[in-house]
Every structure is written in structure tokens, then in C-alpha cells.
C-alpha positions as CSV (number, residue, x, y, z in Angstrom):
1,X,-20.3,-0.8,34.1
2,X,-17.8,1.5,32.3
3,X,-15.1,-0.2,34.8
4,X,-15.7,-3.4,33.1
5,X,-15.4,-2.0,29.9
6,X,-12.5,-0.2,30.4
7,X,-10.8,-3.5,31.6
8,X,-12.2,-5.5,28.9
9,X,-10.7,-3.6,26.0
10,X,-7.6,-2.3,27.8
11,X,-4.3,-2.6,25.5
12,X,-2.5,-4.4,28.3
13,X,-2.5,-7.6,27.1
14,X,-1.3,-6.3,23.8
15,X,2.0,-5.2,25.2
16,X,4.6,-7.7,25.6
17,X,6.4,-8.2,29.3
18,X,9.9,-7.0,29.6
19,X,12.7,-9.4,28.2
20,X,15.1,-7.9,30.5
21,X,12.8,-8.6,33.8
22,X,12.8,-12.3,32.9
23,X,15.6,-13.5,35.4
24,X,12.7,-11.7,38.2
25,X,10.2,-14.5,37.0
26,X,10.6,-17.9,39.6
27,X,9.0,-20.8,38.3
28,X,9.7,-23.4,35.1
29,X,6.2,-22.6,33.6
30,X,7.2,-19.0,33.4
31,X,10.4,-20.0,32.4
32,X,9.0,-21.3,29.4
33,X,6.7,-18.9,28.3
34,X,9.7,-16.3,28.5
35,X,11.1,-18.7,26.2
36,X,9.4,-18.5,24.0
37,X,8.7,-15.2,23.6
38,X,12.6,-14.6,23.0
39,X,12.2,-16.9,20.5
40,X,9.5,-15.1,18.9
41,X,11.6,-12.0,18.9
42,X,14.5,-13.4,17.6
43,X,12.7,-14.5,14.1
44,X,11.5,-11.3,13.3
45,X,13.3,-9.1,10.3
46,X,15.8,-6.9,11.8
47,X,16.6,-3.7,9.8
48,X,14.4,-1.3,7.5
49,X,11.8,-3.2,5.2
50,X,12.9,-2.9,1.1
51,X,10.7,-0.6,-0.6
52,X,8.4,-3.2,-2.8
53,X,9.0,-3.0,-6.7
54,X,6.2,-1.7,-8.6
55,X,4.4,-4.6,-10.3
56,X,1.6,-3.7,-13.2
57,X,1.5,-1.4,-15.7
58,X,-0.2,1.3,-13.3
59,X,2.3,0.6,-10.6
60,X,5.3,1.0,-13.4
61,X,3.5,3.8,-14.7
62,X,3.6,5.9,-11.6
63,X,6.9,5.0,-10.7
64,X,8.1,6.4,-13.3
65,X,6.0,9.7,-13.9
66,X,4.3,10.3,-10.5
67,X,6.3,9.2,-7.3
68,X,9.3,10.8,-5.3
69,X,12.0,12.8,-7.4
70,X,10.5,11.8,-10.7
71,X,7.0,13.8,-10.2
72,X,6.1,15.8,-13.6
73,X,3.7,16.9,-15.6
74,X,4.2,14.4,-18.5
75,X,0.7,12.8,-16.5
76,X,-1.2,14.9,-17.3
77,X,0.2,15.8,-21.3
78,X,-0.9,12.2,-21.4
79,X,-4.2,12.9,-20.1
80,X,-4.5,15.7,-22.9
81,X,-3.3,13.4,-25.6
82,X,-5.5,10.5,-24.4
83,X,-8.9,12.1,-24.3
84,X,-7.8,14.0,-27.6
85,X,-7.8,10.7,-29.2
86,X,-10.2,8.8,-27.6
87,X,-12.9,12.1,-28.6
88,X,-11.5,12.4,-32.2
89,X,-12.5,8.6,-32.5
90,X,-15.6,8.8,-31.4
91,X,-16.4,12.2,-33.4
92,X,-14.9,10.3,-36.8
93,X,-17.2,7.3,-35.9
94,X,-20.2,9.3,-35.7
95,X,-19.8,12.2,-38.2
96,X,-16.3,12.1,-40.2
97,X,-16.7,8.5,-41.4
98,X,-19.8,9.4,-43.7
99,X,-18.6,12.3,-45.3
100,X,-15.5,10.8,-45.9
101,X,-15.9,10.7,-50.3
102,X,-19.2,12.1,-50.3
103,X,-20.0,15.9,-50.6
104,X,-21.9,17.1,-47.5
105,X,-25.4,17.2,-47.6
């Protein structure tokens, strides 16, 4: 039973024949299929892939601050700076904003 499933999920078939062995092959059909397989690999990008462009603020964002050479800690003053506004907001909505001309009770 394991035979079977060895042989059934083998990587084999994943693994393209050898170019170079194609003048072994006898036989038109074969021929072909070798064919075409050259084909195949003569579309395919040569060369390293470009590095994509950030797109989004986010992606922008940690281009700039976070990735590679740029890396600092500007993140994380913004961090500071952002939940210090965001909690002063919320504290002046709730508390500040009624004892703004009136004398505390």
C-alpha cells in the first residue's frame, strides 16, 4: 500500500526531461513534445525579477520608514504621536469639552 502511495505522489512527473537528451528521443510524436517544451522554455523571463514598487499608502509608508537601509525609529515616534492624539481626543470629548467656560463642579 505505501508502494502505491509513494508512486502516486512522487515529484517525477514534476521534473522536466533533459533538453540536451532530446536528439536520444526516435520517433515524430516525441519530436514534438520536445518541441514544445523548448518552446515553453524559450518564453519564460530570463534575468532577475524587478523588485515591485510599493503601491498604497502602507506599502509607501514602509518603504520609506521600515524596509532595507531606510529602517528607523521614526515608526514608532509616530506611534507615540498617534495614540497621544487619538487619547487626548477622546479624554477632551468626554471630560475637557464640559469644563471648557464653566468652573468645575
Amino acid at each position: 500500500m505505501s508502494a502505491i502511495f509513494r508512486r502516486a505522489y512522487t515529484t517525477k512527473s514534476l521534473i522536466p526531461p533533459n533538453i540536451a537528451a532530446a536528439t536520444k528521443l526516435t520517433g515524430s510524436s516525441k519530436d514534438a513534445q520536445i518541441g514544445q517544451l523548448v518552446n515553453f522554455y524559450k518564453k519564460l523571463p530570463k534575468g532577475n525579477m524587478e523588485a515591485p514598487k510599493p503601491s498604497g499608502p502602507w506599502g509607501r509608508y514602509k518603504a520609506r520608514y521600515i524596509d532595507g537601509e531606510n529602517a528607523s525609529v521614526t515608526p514608532l515616534l509616530h506611534l507615540i504621536f498617534g495614540v497621544f492624539v487619538i487619547g487626548y481626543t477622546i479624554d477632551y470629548q468626554f471630560h475637557l469639552k464640559h469644563h471648557k467656560n464653566v468652573e468645575h463642579h
